[in-house]
N, C-alpha and C positions, 0 to 999 in steps of 0.2 A: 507296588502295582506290578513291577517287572515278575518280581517273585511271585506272584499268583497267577498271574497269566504264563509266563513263560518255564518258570521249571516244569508243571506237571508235563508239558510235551517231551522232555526226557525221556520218557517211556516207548517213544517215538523215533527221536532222534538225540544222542547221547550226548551233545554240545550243550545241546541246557542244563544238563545235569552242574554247570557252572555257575548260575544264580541260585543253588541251593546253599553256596558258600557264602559264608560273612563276608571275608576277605575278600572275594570277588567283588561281591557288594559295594565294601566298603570304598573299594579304590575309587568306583566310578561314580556313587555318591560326590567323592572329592572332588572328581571332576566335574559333575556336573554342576554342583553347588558353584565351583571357580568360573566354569563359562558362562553363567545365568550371570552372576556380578558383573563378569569383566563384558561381558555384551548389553546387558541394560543400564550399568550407571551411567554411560556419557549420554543417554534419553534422559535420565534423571536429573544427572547435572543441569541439562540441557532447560530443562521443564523446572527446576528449581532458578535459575536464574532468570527465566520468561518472569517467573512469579516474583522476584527481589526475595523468594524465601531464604533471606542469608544469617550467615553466624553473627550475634548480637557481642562483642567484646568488652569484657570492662575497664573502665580507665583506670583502675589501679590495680596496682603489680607490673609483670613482666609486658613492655612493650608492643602489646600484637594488635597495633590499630591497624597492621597490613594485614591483615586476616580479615577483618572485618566486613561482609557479605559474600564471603566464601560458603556455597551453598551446604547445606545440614541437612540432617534426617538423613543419612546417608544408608541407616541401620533398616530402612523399611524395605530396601532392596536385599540387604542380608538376608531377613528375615524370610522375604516373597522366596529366595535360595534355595536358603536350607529347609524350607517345610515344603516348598516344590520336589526339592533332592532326597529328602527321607519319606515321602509319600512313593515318590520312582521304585527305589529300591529297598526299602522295610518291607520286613515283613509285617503288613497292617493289625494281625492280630496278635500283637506284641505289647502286653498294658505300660512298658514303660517306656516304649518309644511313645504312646501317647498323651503319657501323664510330662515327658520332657518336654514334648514337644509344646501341652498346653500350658506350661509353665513359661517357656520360652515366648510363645506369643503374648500370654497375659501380661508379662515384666515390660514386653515391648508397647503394647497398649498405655502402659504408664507412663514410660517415655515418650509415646509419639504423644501424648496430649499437652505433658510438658514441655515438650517444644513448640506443640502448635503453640501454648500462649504465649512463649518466647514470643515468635515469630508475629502473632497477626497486634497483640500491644508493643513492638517494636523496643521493647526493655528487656536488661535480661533478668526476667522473672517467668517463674511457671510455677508449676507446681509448688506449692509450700513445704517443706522439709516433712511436717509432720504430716502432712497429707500423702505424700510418697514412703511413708515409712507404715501406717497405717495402712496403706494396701497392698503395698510388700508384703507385711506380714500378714493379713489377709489370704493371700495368692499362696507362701510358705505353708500355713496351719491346711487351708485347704491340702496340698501337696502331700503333710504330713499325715492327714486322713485316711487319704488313697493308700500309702504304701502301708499306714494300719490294718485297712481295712483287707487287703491282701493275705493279709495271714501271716505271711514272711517277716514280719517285722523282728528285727536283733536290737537289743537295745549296747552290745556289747560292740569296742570301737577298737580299729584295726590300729594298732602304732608302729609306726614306720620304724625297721631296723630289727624288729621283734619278731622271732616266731609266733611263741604261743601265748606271750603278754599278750590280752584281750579284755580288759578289765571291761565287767558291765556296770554300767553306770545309773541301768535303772530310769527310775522316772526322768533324771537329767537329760536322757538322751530327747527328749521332746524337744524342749526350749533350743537345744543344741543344731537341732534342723532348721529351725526358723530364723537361725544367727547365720546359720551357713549359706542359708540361700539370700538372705535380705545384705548377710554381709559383703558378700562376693558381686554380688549384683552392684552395691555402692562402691567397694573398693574397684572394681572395674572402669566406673563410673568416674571416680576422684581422677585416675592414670589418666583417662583421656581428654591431657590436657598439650600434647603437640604432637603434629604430624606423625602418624603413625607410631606415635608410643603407648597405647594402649593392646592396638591388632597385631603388631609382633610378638608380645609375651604371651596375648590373648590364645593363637595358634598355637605355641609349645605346649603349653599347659593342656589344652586340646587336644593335642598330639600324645603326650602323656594318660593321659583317661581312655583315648581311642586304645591304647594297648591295654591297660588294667580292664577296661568293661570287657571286653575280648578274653581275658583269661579269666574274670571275676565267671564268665559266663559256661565256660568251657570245665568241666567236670575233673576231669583226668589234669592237666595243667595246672589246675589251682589247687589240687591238691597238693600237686608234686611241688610247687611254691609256696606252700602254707598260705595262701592267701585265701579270704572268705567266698566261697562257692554261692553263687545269686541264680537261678536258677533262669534262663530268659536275659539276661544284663547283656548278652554277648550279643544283641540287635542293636543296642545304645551308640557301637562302633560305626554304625553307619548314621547316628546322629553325630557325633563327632568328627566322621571322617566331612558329614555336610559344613559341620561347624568350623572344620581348616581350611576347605575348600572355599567357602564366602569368603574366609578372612583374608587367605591368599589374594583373590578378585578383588575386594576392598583395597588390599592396600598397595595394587597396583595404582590406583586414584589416589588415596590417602598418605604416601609417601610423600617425605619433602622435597618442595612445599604442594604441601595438599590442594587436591583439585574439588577434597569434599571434604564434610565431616560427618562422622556417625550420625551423631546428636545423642543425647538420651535415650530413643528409641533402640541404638545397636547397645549401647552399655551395658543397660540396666538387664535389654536382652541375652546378653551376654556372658555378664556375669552370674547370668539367674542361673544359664544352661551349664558351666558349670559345675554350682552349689550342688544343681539335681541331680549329673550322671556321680558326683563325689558321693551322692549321699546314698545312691543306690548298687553302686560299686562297692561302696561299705569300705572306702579310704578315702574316708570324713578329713583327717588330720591332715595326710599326705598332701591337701590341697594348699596349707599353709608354707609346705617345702615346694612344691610344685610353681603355686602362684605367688612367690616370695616378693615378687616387684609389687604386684597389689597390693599384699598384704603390711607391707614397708610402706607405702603411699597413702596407704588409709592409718595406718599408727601414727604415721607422722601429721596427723587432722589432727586426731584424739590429743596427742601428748600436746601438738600446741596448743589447743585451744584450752585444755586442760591447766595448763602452765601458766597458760594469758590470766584465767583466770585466778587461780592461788596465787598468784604474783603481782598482782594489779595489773597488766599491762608487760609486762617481758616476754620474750619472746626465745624459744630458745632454734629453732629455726629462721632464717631472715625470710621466708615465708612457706606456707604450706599450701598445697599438696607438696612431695620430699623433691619433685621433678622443678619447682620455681624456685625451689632454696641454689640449686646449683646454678638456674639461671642468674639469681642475683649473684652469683659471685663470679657469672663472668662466663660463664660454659657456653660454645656454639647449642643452638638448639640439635643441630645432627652429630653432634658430638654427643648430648644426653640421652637423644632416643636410640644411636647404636648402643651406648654402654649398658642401658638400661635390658636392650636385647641380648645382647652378652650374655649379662648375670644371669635373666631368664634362661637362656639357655645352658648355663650349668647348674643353675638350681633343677632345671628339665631332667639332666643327667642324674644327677644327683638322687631324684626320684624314682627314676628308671633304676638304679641301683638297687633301690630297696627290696627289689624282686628278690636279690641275690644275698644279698647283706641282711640277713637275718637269723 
């Protein structure tokens, strides 16, 4: 909005000539998305506690019956943020600020309803596994449509470390979009399971995409980096600079011990937004070295349950998600969710290399 009303007065007077910048943009997106959080969540809190809308715990696994009616949906305020924050300063006729954005909402709508049943049947049930998977990918195919339908489609994938390795992959690349975005969206989802261990990696990784859509977007830059040229991507930086700034504000509350939790609604939102800026950046892969803590958190589902099964019953975790297996052997819970930030952040580095390293 800023940028349609206030650049063209430049012409006028030379200071606006400053929202014609991403960069500008972007910083204050971050800010505003961080003060929208950190000034509405304790209303939120507030208003989730009037209601007893709290977090349902299960009695088995790791001990967290002191958790238990710590208010949730934590992720609706994220959400109200960052689409507050990128409506501010996007620029509005930008097709894939609006195809993120409506991905981001739609993932959230998934969430927020599987919390509502959480919450008003007092069990922790909601949504059925294959019912959130079915409209996941739903919400994905549609996504994959749009950026079809665009013209731009590449079906060829960027690999980290590589110059000009780009192998196309063809019809594959379809199926490959609807696992990136359904995936990240769940593995998001699995992480947040204590006090701020999902929104610390959440932001790096964020942090990482706000600079590649930035140069994926910028002509000159991406070439001189070998990196895939998207012509328009370099707006997406002010959905992600929105996307650090929630997070930030969040996990002033959501640090331990938390005074909220996302719920589903911030996850699944989350992870969705993401899958979409990876997939329209066209460093699909890079999100595997980027969000390495996810992606560790969700393998460690797969291989157990996978295991439990061919094995009758063993276990080669003492439990999954990868974050309860260190609980059971003993780990302070802020012991696990710094290390866990840690690693995020030199996997973060790590990625940010590949600029260079290729």
């Amino acid at each position: 909005m800023f940028y349609h009303l206030l650049y063209p007065l430049h012409e006028w007077c030379g200071v606006f000539n400053v929202f014609r910048y991403i960069t500008f943009r972007t910083i204050y997106a971050i800010i505003t998305a961080g003060l929208l959080v950190y000034f509405l969540m304790p209303r939120f809190i507030t208003l989730m506690k009037a209601k007893q809308f709290g977090q349902i715990v299960r009695e088995i696994g790791p001990d967290h019956q002191h958790k238990a009616g710590t208010p949730t949906m934590g992720g609706v305020v994220i959400i109200l943020a960052v689409v507050t924050s990128v409506l501010l300063w996007g620029n509005l006729n930008n097709v894939y600020l609006w195809a993120s954005l409506t991905v981001f909402v739609l993932f959230g709508i998934i969430g927020f309803v599987d919390d509502w049943q959480k919450i008003i049947h007092k069990r922790n049930l909601g949504l059925r596994a294959r019912q959130k998977l079915i409209l996941q990918t739903l919400i994905a195919i549609g996504f994959l449509c749009f950026i079809v339908h665009l013209g731009s489609f590449d079906t060829r994938l960027s690999v980290p470390f590589f110059k000009t390795f780009r192998p196309d992959i063809g019809i594959f690349y379809f199926p490959l979009v609807v696992v990136i975005l359904v995936g990240s969206s769940n593995a998001v989802n699995l992480t947040d399971g204590l006090d701020g261990l999902a929104i610390g990696p959440f932001i790096i990784v964020a942090l990482v995409y706000m600079l590649f859509v930035y140069l994926a977007g910028h002509a000159r830059l991406a070439a001189y980096l070998q990196i895939a040229y998207v012509p328009g991507a370099g707006e997406l930086s002010i959905f992600c600079g929105a996307l650090v700034g929630a997070g930030l504000g969040f996990l002033w509350y959501n640090a331990y011990p938390a005074e909220i939790f996302m719920g589903d609604v911030g996850s699944l939102s989350l992870g969705a937004a993401l899958g979409t800026v990876a997939v329209v950046a066209k460093q699909e892969l890079l999100l595997a070295l980027a969000g390495g803590v996810f992606v560790a958190e969700a393998l460690s589902v797969i291989i157990q349950v996978t295991y439990f099964k061919i094995t009758g019953g063993q276990r080669i975790f003492l439990m999954a998600p990868l974050h309860h297996h260190f609980e059971k052997k003993g780990w302070p819970e802020p012991k696990i969710i710094v290390r866990f930030w840690i690693i995020a952040a030199l996997l973060g580095l790590v990625a940010l290399s590949t600029l260079k390293l290729r």
